[in-house]
C-alpha positions in Angstrom: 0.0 0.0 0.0 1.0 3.7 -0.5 0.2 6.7 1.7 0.1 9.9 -0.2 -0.1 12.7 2.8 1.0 15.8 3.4 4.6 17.0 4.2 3.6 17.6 8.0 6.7 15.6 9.8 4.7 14.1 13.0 2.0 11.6 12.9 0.0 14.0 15.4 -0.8 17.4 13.8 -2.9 16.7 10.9 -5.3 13.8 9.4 -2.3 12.4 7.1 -1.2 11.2 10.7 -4.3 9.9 12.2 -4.2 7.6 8.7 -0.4 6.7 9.1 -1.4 5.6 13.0 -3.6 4.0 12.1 -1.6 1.7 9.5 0.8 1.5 12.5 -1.4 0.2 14.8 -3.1 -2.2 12.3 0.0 -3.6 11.7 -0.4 -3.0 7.8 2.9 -2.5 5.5 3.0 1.0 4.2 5.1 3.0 1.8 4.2 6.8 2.5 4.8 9.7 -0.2 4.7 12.9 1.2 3.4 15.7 -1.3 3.7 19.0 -1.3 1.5 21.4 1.1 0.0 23.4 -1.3 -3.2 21.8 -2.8 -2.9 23.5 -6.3 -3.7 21.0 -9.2 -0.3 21.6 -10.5 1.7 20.8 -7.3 -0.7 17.2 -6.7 -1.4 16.2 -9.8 -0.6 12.4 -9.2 -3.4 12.7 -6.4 -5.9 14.1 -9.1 -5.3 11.5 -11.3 -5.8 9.4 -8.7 -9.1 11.0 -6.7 -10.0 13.5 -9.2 -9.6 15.6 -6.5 -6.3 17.6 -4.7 -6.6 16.2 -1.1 -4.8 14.2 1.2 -4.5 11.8 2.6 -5.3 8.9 -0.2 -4.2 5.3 0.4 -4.0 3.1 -2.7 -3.9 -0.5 -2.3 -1.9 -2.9 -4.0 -4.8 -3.4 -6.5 -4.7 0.1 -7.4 -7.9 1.0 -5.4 -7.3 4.7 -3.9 -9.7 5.6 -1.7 -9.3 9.6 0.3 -10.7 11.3 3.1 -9.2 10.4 6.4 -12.2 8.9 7.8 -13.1 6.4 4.6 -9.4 5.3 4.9 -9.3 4.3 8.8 -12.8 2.6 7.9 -10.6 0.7 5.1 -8.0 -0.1 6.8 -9.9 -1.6 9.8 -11.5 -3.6 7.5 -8.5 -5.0 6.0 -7.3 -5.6 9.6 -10.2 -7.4 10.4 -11.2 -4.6 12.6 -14.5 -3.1 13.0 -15.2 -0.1 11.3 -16.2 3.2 12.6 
């Protein structure tokens, strides 16, 4: 899986660090590409090829399914855990 999120270096300030804890704590493997903080189309155009939208975080799985917005992705990835979801 890949983490797209934002360049914000702790895991605590933002939602692109609730989604990395959450990976953590889920025990899932995770590579993480950190994009730049401006949300202009030019600057996060792999995420809008991606979401059709310029937000972070997104987490594509290894099947190519992205899915974004903090919330959908802890639901996601406590399903893939065999967690419940929220």
């Amino acid at each position: 899986m890949r983490l797209y999120r934002c360049k914000t270096p702790t895991d605590r300030l933002c939602p692109c660090g609730r989604v990395a804890r959450e990976l953590k704590v889920a025990g899932l493997d995770f590579e993480t590409d950190r994009v730049p903080l401006s949300a202009k189309p030019a600057h996060r155009q792999v995420i809008i090829e991606l979401t059709g939208q310029p937000k972070v975080p997104v987490l594509v799985e290894d099947d190519g399914t992205a899915t974004h917005d903090s919330r959908r992705i802890i639901e996601r990835i406590r399903q893939l855990s065999g967690g419940e979801g929220s």
